[in-house]
C-alpha positions, 0 to 999 in steps of 0.5 A: 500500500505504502508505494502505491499513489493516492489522488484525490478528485473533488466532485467525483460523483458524476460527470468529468470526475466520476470517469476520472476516479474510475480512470485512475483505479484502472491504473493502479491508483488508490482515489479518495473520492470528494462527493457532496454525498460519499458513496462509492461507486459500483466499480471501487474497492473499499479496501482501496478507495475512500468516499469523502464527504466534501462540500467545495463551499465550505472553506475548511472542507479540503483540510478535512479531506486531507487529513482523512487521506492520510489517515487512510493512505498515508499519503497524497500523490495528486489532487484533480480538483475539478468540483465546478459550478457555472450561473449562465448570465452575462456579467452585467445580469449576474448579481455579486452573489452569482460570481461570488458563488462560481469564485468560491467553487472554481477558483478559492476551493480548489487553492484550498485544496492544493494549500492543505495537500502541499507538503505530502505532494512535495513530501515525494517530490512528483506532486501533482495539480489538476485544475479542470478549468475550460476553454472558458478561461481561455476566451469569451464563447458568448455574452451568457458565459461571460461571468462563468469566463471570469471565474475560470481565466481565474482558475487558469491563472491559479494553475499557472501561480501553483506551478510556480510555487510548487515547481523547485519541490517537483509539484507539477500543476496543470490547467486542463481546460475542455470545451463542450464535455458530454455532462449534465452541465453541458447538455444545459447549455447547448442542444448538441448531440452527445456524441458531438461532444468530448467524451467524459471518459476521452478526457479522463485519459487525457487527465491519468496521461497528464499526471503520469507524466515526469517533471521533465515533461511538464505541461502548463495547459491542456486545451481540448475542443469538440469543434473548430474555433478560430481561436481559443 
């Protein structure tokens, strides 16, 4: 148990971090997985895998969870923080209450996170950061994603200063960052077909790559897109 990593993945009950949790076990990962409701799922292993009640709004909720992952694991190679919230309004209909909420959720979770795990990331001098933001921290789609942009060029940006800090200690971090994914969030947001979409489980891979890759091969940003823009 003792040389087999640990990662931790918030809002891993559906969607991007529900592949990403049952991608990782595949692999030989032991995951604690971060859920409004902790139950795990069909495919885990309770010997293996730990359901945590996490709540991203709550600001002591990553100490909580980091310290249940030690006490189980006894260490913490990665964390994908990935518990995300969008308020479809332009910045001008969106009250404060609505960017502080996708602030608290997209932006000062997962610092909270990375901050409580930092030093058993750096303890094996490979930690790893995933920040799941989007290609909505990269450009302005539409005027009614406009206030979710600025919380997640926020989250690119906090990518970007983790790395940074973490980068003399072997602590990699990278800001993924998917258009369309076929998810609930999504489907609210756009009638196109499913299999237009990327697929939870194509970006789940792309995430276990990420991770696994050395220091030496460090990758800042990861863009993924289901359709072709001029930019991004």
């Amino acid at each position: 148990m003792a040389d087999e990593k640990v990662v931790l993945i918030s809002g891993a009950n559906r969607g991007i971090g529900a592949a990403a949790a049952e991608a990782f076990a595949a692999g030989g990962w032991r995951v604690s997985l971060g859920m409004r409701s902790p139950v795990l799922p069909a495919w885990a292993d309770e010997n293996r895998h730990q359901a945590f009640g996490y709540d991203a709004t709550d600001p002591k909720a990553g100490e909580r969870w980091v310290a249940a992952a030690l006490a189980r694991f006894g260490r913490i190679d990665a964390i994908i923080a990935n518990a995300g919230v969008m308020v479809a309004k332009t910045v001008i209909e969106a009250e404060d209450e609505d960017l502080d909420a996708m602030l608290t959720v997209n932006v000062r979770a997962p610092r909270q996170l990375a901050r409580a795990a930092w030093e058993p990331l750096a303890a094996g001098g490979q930690g790893r950061i995933i920040i799941i933001a989007s290609l909505s921290g990269k450009r302005v789609k539409s005027a009614r994603s406009g206030t979710y942009s600025v919380s997640k060029f926020a989250a690119v940006g906090l990518a970007h200063a983790l790395r940074h800090a973490g980068f003399d200690q072997g602590i990699r971090a990278t800001a993924v960052c998917p258009g369309f994914v076929a998810t609930d969030m999504a489907r609210g947001l756009t009638d196109r077909d499913d299999r237009l979409m990327t697929s939870p489980d194509d970006l789940a891979r792309i995430i276990v790559m990420l991770v696994s890759l050395p220091n030496e091969a460090s990758v800042a940003e990861f863009a993924i897109n289901c359709q072709l823009e001029e930019s991004f």
